[in-house]
N, C-alpha and C positions, 0 to 999 in steps of 0.2 A: 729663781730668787723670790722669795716673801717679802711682799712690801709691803704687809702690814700683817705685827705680830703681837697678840697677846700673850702672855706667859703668867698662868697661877691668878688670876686678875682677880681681887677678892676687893669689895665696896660694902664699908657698914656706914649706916647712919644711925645716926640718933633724932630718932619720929617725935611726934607730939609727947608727951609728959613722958618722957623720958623711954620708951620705947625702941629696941635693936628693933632697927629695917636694915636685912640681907638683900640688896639691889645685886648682889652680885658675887659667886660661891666661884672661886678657884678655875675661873675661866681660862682655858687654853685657845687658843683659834688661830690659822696661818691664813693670808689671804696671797696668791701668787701676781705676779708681774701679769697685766694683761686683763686680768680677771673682773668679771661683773658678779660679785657676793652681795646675796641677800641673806638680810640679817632677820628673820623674821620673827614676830611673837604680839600677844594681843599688849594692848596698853597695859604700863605699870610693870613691863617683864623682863627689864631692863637692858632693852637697846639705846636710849638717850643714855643713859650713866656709862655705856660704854664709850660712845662717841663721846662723852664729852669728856673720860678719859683717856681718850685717843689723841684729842686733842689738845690738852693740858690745862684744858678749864677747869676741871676736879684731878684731887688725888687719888690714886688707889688706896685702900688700906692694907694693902700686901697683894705680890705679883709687879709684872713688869710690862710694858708695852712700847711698841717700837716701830715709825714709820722710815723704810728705806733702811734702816739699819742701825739708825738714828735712837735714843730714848726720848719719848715724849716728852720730856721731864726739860728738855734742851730747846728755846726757840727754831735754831734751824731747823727740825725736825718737820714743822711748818711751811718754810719755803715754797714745800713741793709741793701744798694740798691747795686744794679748793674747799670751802666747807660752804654746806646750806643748814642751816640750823633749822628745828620741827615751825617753828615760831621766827618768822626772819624779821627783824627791830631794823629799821633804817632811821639815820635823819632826814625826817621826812618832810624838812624844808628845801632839802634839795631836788633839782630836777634827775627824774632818770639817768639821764646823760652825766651829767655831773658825780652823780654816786659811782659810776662806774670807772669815772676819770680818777676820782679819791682813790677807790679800791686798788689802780691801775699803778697809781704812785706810790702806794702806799710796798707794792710792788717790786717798784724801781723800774717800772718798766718804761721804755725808751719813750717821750712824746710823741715821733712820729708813728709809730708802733700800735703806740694804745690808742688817738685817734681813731687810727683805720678799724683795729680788732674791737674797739667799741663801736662802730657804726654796724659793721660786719653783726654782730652778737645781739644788739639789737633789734634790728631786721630777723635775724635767724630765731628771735623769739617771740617776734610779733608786738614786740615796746616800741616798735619805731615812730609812729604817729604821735604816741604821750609820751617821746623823750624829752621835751621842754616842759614838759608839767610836773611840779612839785610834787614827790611821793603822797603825799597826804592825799593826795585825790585818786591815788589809786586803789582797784580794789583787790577784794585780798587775792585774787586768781594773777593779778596783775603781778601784786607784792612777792608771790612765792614765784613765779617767772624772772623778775626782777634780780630775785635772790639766786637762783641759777645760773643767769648772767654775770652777776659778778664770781661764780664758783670758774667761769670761763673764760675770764677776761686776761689773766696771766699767763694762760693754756700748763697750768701742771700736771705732772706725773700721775696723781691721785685724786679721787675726789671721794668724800665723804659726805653723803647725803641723807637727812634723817625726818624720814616720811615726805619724801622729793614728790610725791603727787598730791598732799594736801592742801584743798583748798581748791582744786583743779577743776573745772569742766572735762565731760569727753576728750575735746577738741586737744583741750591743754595737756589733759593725762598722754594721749597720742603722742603728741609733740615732743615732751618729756621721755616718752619710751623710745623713742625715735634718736634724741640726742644722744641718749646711753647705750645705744648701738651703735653711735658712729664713733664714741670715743672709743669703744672697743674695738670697732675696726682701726683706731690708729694706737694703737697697744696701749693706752691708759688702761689704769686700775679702776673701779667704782665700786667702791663700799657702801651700800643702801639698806636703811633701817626702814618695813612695813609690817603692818598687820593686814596689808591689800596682797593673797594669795597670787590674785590673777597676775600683778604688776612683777611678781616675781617669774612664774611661769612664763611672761613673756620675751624677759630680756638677761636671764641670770644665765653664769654658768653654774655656779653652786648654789644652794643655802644653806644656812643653819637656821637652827628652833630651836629658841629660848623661851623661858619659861618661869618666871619667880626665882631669875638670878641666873637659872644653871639652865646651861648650854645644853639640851639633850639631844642631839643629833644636827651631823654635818652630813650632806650628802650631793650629789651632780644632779643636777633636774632632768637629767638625760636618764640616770640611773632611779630615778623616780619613778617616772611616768612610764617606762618599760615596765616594772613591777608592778605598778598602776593595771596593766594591761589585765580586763577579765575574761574577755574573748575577744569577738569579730565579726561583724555586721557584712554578710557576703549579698551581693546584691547579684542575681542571674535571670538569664532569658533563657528562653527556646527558641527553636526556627521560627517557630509558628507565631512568635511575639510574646506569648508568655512570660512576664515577668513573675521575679519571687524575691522578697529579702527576709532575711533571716539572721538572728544571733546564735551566733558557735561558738556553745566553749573552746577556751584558751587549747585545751586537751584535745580536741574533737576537729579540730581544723583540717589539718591533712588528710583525712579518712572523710570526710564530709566534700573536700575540692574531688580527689578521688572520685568517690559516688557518681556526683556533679555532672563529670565530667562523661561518667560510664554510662550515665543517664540521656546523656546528649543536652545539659544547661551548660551554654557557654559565661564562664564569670565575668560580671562588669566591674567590679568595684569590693573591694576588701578594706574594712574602717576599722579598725581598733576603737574597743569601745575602753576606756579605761578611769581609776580617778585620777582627779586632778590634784596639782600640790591642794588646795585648799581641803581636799579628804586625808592627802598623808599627813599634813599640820594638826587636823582633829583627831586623829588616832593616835599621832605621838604622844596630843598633851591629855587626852582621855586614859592612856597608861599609864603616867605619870601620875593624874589624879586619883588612880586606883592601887598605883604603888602608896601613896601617899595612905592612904583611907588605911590600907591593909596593914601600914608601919604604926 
């Protein structure tokens, strides 16, 4: 099941003195049940215009989009999501706690219920000590934690997160990639918008690269980083103690363990040495710019 579908998604604006901005060219994308999709692209290459018409804050200007089966276009469509916006605005006379009780009713969700799942979510985010204090005084590593929190406090189907480690220390980015593993392990969906490679390589099953509108390449991070692969860093001994490490081409491996072995070097250790998404993101859009030049 797709539980979250673009279809033809096209976004024109009209810029400063009257100038077409294409935020967004005949977008197709399926995201499945279950699924951690990173939506990735540098600023400006429209992953926010998509989210927010995922979300039904903008319109498309032709094409269609669809949560759970739902058209965005429809409130219910909402029910099921969580959303953390790039920039998270609270009233920020409220204490932590209290924004989360707002979020919780706003909900419907039972008193006794939201209590518990808001002290619980707190705690699990490290706001527990500054829940009585007025957002205003929090900082912004605070505010986008804050904002997470309440993407969790109704426990939906989906969440929809758009640059969910902005703002973050180490500590905080950790924690964050931490979270988005465990919703995975309880079959939520998470749709997350970066221009942080690593953040994707660590917790996605898929991504997509976007790029000045158009979507140019979907693919499994598994099925990346295999291609990725240029050799293999074979680490070996001898009886006699003799160590050796060396890189083997991708080609050269088998016929190299062989030798190795013919030789009398027992192998310790074989490491793929390969790139990372942050090299196949640059070579997608380095083509792109060269189709570009050449048109």
């Amino acid at each position: 099941m797709n539980v979250i579908e673009f279809t033809e998604i096209t976004k024109v604006f009209r810029g400063k003195k009257g100038f077409i901005v294409n935020a967004l060219k005949s977008m197709s994308l399926q995201v499945a049940k279950g699924e951690v999709f990173g939506f990735l692209g540098p600023n400006g290459a429209g992953k926010s215009t998509a989210i927010k018409i995922l979300l039904g804050l903008i319109r498309s200007t032709a094409g269609s989009a669809r949560i759970m089966g739902v058209d965005v276009n429809e409130c219910s469509a909402r029910l099921s999501v969580g959303y953390l916006p790039e920039n998270p605005s609270f009233y920020d006379f409220l204490t932590g706690e209290e924004y989360l009780r707002f979020v919780g009713r706003s909900f419907g969700m039972d008193p006794s219920l939201l209590n518990s799942a808001g002290d619980r979510i707190l705690r699990r985010l490290d706001l527990w000590e500054a829940r009585k204090r007025p957002i205003r005084g929090y900082s912004k590593g605070m505010v986008q934690r804050l904002g997470l929190a309440q993407t969790l406090i109704h426990d939906p189907a989906v969440y929809i997160l758009d640059e969910p480690m902005s703002g973050l220390d180490p500590i905080g980015r950790a924690l964050v990639k931490e979270i988005i593993r465990e919703l995975k392990e309880l079959g939520k969906t998470v749709f997350f918008s970066t221009h942080i490679t690593a953040d994707v390589e660590a917790v996605c099953d898929r991504v997509g690269v976007i790029n000045k509108g158009t979507l140019l390449t979907v693919d499994t991070v598994a099925s990346i980083l295999q291609r990725g692969v240029e050799g293999y860093v074979v680490q070996r001994f001898l009886p006699d103690g003799t160590t050796d490490r060396q890189l083997v081409p991708k080609s050269d491996l088998h016929t190299f363990i062989e030798q190795s072995i013919a030789s009398r070097w027992s192998i310790e250790r074989i490491e793929p040495k390969r790139k990372d998404i942050e090299a196949f993101f640059l070579d997608i859009v380095a083509v792109e710019q060269r189709h570009e030049t050449q048109g």
